[in-house]
N, C-alpha and C positions, 0 to 999 in steps of 0.2 A: 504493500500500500504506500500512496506516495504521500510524502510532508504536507502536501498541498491538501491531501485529501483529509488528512486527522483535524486539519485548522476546519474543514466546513460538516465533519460531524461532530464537531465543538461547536460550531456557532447554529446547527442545527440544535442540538440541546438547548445550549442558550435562549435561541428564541422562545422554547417554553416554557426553561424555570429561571430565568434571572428573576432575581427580587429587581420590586419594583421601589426603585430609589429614585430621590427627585434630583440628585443631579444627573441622571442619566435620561431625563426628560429632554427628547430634541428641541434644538435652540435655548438651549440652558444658561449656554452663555459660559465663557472659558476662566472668567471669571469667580463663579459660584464654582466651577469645577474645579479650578485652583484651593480655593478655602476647603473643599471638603477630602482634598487629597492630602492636605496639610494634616487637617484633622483628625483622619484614620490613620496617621502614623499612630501604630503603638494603643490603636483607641478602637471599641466596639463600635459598631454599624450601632445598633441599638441608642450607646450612649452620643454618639456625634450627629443622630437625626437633629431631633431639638434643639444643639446650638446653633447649627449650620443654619438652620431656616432663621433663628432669631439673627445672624451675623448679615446673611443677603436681604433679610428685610430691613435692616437698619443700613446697612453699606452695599446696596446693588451695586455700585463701582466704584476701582480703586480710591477716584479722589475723596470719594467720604468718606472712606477708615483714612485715609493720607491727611486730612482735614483735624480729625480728632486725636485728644494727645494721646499718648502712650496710657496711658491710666484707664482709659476707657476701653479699650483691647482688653486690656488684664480682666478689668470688670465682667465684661461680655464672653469672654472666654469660660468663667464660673470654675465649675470642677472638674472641666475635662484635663486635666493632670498637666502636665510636661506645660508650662504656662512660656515657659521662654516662645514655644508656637507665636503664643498671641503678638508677642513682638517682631517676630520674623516678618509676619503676614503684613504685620503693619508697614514693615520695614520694606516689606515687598509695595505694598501699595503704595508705598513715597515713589521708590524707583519706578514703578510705571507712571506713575506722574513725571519724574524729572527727563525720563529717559522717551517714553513709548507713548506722549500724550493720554496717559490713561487708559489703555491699551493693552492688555495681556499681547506680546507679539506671536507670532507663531513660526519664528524660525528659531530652531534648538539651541541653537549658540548662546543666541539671546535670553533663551529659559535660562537657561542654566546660570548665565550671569545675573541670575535675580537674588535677593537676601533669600535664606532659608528655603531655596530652589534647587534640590541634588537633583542627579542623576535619572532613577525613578519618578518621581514629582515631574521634572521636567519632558519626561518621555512620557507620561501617564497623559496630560497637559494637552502633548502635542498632538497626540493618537485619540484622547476624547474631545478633546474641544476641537479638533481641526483638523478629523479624521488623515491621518498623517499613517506611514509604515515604520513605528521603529518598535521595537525590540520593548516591553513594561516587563519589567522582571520585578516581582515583591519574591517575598519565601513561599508563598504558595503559589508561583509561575515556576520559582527552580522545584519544589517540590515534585512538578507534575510533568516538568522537563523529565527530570532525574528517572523518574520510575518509568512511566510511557517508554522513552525515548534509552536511555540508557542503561534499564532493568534495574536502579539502586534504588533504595528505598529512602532515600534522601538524599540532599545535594550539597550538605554542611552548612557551617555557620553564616557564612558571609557570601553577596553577590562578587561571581568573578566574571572577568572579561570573556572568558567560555563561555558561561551561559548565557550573554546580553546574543553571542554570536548564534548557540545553538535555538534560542526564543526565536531569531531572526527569521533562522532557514525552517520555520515553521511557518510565516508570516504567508497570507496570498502575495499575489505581485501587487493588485489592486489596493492601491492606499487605505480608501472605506473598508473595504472586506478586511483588511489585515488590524486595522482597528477594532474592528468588533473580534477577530479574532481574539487579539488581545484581551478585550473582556471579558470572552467565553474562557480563556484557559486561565486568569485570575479568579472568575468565577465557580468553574470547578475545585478549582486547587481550594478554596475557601468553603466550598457546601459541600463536596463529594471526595477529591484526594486529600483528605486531613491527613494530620502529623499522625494521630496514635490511632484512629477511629478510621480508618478509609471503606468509602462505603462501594465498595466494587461492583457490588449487584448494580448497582445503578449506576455506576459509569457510562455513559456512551462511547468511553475508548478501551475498556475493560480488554476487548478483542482483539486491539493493536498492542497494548497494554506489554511491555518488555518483562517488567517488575510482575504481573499478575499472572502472566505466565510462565513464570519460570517459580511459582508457588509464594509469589509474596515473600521470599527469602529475607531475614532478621528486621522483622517490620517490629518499628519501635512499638513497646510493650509500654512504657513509661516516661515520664517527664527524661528528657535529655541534660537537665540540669536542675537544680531546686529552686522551685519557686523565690522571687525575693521576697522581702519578710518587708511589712509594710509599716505595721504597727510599730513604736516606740524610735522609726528613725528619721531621723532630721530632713527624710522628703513631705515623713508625717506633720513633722513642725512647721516646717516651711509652709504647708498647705492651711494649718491653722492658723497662721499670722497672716497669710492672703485674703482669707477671709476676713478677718476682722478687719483688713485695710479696704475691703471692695464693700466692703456695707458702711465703709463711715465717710465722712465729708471733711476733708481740708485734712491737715497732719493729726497723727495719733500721736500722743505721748507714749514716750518707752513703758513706761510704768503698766499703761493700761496692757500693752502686749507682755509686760513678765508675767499675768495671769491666766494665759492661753499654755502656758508648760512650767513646770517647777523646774526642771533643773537647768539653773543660769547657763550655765557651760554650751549644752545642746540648742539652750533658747537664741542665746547670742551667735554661736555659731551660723544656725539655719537665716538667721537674720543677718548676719556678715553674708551670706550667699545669696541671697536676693536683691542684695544692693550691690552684688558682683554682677552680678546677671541682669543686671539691666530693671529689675522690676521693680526694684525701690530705691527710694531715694531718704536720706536725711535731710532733716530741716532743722540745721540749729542741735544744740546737744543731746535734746530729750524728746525729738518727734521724732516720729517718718511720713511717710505716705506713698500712695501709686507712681509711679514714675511716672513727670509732669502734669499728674491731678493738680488740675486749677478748679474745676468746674463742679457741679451739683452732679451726683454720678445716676446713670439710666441704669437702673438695676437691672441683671437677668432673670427671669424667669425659669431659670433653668436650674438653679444653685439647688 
């Protein structure tokens, strides 16, 4: 069977169980598609529905998050985790004001030189917003590479320059087709080739399948590494001192934030890495606040 042919009984399946997500609504705009590829790094479908609508209702284009300061990103971002995100996007949206008249561009060179714009991001970007042929590798693209294509039951820790190559020569020749290709084999690798769970019976490549034929040989059994521990560590502090800064107005005093953790050491620390990180800022020896909160903040809805 040829490469060509595995990409359109992918995108045959696809057309009848992709979930129905609203950036994947045509004419979405490359825009909203950007913010919700940021989003899903690291983050559930589930949990980044709700922000992402509250973030393109409020910022349908670059210049209005470009407009609002840095504090208001943080805000609007809530508890979708990894908050440095909110800054990046924002950072992004400066740059497409300065650079691309407000404008997502859509030649690759140019993604990639965006803030908080890698590789993936920028090739996701290109291939759904602007039906483009490159190569979207996340871990469930090499996943599904890996087993299909090469019979391994995984393809290791890190994206390599083989795989962006082997995703490729899977690709149709047709820009549009190979885009949606793309989405079909992200979209298996993510509902059907899982890491520990892979549900073959229901594959539609089950039968090209390298890895399922050759008996699913040392198909992971368990977590490949131990979970991180969430509870009592300084990402946990850091997230408690966020909130009390996106629900108050104008600088907190230190004092108020030593009541979010008892132990000085850990408290102080996670708060030295916030105002590393761009998200806070001091004001004077006993505040803080959002980085560049001037304003009344628009709370989310999502916290």
């Amino acid at each position: 069977m040829s490469e060509k042919k595995l990409a359109a009984m992918a995108i045959s399946w696809y057309d009848q169980n992709a979930r129905d997500l609203p950036w994947r609504v045509p004419d979405v705009g490359a825009w909203p598609i950007l913010i919700s590829e940021i989003m899903l790094q690291q983050t559930p479908v589930v949990r980044v529905l709700p922000v992402w609508r509250e973030w393109v209702a409020r910022w349908p284009e670059p210049a209005a998050l470009a407009a609002e300061p840095p504090a208001e990103a943080i805000r609007m971002w809530g508890r979708l985790g990894y908050p440095r995100r909110a800054l990046r996007l924002r950072e992004c949206a400066v740059a497409l004001v300065e650079r691309h008249a407000g404008r997502v561009p859509t030649d690759l060179d140019e993604l990639l030189a965006l803030p908080g714009v890698g590789s993936y991001t920028a090739r996701a970007v290109a291939a759904f917003a602007y039906g483009q042929r490159h190569p979207v590798v996340d871990t469930n693209v090499r996943r599904l590479v890996a087993r299909v294509v090469a019979g391994e039951p995984d393809a290791g820790p890190a994206t390599r320059p083989a795989d962006l190559v082997a995703t490729a020569e899977l690709l149709p020749d047709q820009p549009t087709t190979a885009a949606r290709a793309s989405a079909a084999f992200m979209e298996l690798g993510a509902l059907v080739c899982t890491a520990r769970a892979p549900r073959c019976a229901d594959c539609p490549l089950a039968e090209v399948c390298g890895w399922y034929g050759a008996g699913r040989p040392a198909v992971p059994t368990g977590p490949t590494r131990r979970p991180q521990r969430y509870a009592g560590t300084d990402r946990q502090v850091r997230g408690l001192l966020l909130a009390v800064l996106r629900d108050s107005v104008g600088p907190v005093p230190v004092q108020r934030l030593d009541l979010v953790w008892k132990d000085d050491v850990q408290r102080s620390r996670a708060l030295a890495g916030l105002v590393t990180d761009g998200l806070v800022e001091l004001v004077g020896d006993d505040a803080c606040r959002l980085a560049g909160d001037v304003a009344t903040p628009q709370r989310s809805t999502v916290d």
